[in-house]
N, C-alpha and C positions, 0 to 999 in steps of 0.2 A: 413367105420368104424362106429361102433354103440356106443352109449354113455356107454355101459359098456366096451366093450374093449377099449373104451378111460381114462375110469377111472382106470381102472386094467396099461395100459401101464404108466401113468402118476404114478402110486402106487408104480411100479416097477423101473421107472427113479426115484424116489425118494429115494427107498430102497438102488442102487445100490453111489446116491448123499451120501446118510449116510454112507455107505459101505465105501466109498473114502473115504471122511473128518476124521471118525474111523480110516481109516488105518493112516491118514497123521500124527493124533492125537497124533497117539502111536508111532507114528515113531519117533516125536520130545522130547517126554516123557521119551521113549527110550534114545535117543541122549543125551536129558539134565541130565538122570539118570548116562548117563555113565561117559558124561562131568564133574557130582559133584564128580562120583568116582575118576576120574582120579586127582582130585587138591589134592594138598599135603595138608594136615593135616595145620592147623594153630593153636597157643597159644596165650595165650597173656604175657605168660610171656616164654623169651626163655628157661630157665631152665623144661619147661613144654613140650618143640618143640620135633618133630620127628626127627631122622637125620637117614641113611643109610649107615650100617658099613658091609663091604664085602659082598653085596647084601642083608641084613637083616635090617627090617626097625626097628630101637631102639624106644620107647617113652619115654621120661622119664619124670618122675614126683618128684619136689621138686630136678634137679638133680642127681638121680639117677635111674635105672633100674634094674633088677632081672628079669630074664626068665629061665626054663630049661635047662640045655647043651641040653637035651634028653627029648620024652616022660617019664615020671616016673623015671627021674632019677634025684637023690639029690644033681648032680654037677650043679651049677648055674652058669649063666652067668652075672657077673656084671660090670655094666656100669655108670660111673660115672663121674658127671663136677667136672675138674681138676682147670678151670681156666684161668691164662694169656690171660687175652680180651683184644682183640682192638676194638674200634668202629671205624667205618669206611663205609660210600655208597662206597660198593665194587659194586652194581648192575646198578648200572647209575641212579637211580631214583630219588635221591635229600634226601633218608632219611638214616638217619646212621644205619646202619646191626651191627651185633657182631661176630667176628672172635672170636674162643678161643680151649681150647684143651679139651678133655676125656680120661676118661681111660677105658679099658675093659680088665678083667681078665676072662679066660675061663676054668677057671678050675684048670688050669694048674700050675706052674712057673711061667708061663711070664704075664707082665704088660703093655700092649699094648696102647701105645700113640697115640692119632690121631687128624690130625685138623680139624673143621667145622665151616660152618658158619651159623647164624642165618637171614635172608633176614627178612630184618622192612617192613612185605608189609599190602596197608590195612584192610586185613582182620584178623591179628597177625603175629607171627614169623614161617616162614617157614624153616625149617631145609634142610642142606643139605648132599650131600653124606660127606663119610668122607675119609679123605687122612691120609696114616698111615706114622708116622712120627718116630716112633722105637720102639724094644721091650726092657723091659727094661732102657730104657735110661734118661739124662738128662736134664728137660725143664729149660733152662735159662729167658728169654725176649722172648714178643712178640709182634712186631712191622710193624709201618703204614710205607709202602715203598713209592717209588718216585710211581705216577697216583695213579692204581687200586691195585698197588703190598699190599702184606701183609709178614712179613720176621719173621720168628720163628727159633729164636735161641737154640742151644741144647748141649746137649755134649752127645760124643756116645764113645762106645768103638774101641780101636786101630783095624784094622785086623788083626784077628787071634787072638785076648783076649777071654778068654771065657767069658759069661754070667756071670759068679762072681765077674768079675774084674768092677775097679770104673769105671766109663765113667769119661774120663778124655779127651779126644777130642773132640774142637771146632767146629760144622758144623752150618750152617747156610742154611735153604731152603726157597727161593725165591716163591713165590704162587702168581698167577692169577686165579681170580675168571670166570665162564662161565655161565652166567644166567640160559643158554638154557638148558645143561646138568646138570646144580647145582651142579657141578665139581670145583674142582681144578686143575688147570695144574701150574707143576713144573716149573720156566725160569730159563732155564740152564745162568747162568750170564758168559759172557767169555769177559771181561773188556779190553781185549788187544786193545787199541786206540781206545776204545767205548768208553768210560766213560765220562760224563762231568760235571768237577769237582765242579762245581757249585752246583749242585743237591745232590752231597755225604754229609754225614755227619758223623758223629762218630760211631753215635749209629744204622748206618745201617746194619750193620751185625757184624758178628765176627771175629775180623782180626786175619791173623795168620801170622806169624813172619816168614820173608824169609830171610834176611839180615841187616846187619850194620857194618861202619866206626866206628873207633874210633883212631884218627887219621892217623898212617899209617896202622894203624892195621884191618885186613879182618875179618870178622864172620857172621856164618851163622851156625840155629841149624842142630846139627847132625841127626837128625829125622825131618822128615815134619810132619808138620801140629799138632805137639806137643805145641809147645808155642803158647797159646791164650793170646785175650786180647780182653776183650767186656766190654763197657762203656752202665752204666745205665743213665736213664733220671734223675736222684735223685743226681747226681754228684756221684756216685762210679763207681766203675771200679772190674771186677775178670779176672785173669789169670789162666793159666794152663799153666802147664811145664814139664820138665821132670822128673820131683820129687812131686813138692808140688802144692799147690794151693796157689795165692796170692791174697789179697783184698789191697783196698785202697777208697782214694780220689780224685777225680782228679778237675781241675779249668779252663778250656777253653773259651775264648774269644780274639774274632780280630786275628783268628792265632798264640796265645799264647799260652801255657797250660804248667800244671804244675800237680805232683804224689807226693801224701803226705802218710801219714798215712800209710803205707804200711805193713802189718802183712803177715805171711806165716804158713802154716803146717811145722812141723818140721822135717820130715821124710829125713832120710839122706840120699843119693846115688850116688854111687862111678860113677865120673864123670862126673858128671851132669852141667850143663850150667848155671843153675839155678841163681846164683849171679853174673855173666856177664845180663842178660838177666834184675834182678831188677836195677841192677848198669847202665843200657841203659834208663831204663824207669826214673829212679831217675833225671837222667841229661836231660832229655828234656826241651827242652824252647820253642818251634814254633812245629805247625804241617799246613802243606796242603796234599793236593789230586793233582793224575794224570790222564791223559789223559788215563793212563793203569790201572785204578781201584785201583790205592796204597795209601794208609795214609805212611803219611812219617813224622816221629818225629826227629824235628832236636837238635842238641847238640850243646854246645862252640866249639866241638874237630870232630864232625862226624850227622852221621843218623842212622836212625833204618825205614827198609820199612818193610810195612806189607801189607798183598793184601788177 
């Protein structure tokens, strides 16, 4: 080999050394290009976070959002923070998130409720998907459950009511947060000899009235899932019924408790249970919990279980 084809081969391992390292270059340039695409969005204020409602990713700013239903068309879609937070590390990481609800109207009638969460991570709030909680319906509480749970209380309408009618039934939906997917999943709660009573408290969910004594006497409403009864953290309490709506006050401590103050709508209906129902809640004196997920409010003469 002669000293120019040694300096032309040496020329060309060289070219071919740039060639590699170039290509390695970009390949990782690439990778980190896609890597930054792929991270969600952060804020530093959650009302400013991205969240993803029926595969469309929302931003919003100052709380709300505006986009097109349509290219060029004047029906908007708006999106808007409703409220009822909880703070809560639903993600395992040691810092508190905000659970809370939106609303998005599409055009339409309907006022679509959903719940999301806000993840405190360090780079700001990451938003997540959203879980649709009803249309039209009514947001009560929204509350930190036993571990990771989060419990949004509602009132939605009977089956078979139309859209026009009031929401006037209790539901209550249980949520686990999932880092991985930044999902919600529903826990179907099925308390039958789960339950431990320790852990319950009043303002876990929204009870709804199955039964009660009153001394030799049997009751139980004619309709499921009509009598509610949900306890605020502020000491009040609302019901639902089969007629009206009732508020009050309520005073719990050491397995005591006691209903005061008690106001209702005035709407008359032939039948209705309604003053058996405040006349159970008036006479209470003690409540606990069962091994079957029931608060049980006891009386001089009977009980009242709600589950």
């Amino acid at each position: 080999m002669n000293l120019r084809q040694f300096y032309v081969g040496r020329t060309i391992g060289f070219l071919v050394v740039l060639a590699i390292l170039g290509i390695v270059a970009g390949f990782y340039a690439l990778n980190n290009h896609i890597y930054e695409e792929k991270q969600a969005y952060a804020a530093q204020d959650y009302k400013d976070a991205e969240y993803v409602i029926d595969g469309q990713r929302v931003r919003l700013t100052d709380g709300k959002s505006e986009t097109e239903a349509a290219p060029g068309s004047a029906s908007k879609i708006v999106t808007t923070y409703f409220g009822n937070e909880v703070k809560k590390d639903i993600d395992g990481d040691g810092r508190d998130d905000v659970v809370f609800l939106l609303t998005q109207n599409t055009g339409g009638s309907g006022t679509f409720f959903y719940v999301v969460a806000a993840l405190n991570t360090p780079r700001g709030y990451v938003g997540s998907s959203a879980t649709l909680l009803g249309d039209r319906v009514a947001p009560q509480t929204t509350e930190s459950g036993s571990g990771a749970t989060i419990i949004v209380n509602y009132a939605d309408r009977a089956p078979g009511e139309p859209f026009t009618a009031r929401p006037s039934m209790g539901k209550s939906m249980y949520l686990l947060f999932d880092a991985k997917s930044m999902q919600f999943g529903e826990v179907v709660k099925d308390f039958e000899g789960e339950a431990d009573p320790s852990r319950m408290s009043l303002g876990m969910k929204t009870w709804n009235w199955i039964s009660a004594t009153r001394g030799a006497e049997q009751l139980a409403p004619k309709k499921a899932d009509v009598f509610t009864l949900t306890f605020g953290s502020d000491g009040s309490f609302t019901t639902t019924t089969d007629c009206n709506h009732m508020a009050g006050k309520y005073k719990a401590q050491s397995g005591e408790i006691t209903f005061s103050e008690i106001i209702s709508t005035q709407m008359y209906c032939e039948g209705s249970q309604e003053s058996d129902f405040a006349a159970l809640l008036s006479a209470a004196l003690k409540y606990r919990f069962t091994s079957k997920g029931e608060l049980v409010l006891e009386t001089d003469t009977g009980s009242v279980v709600f589950r």
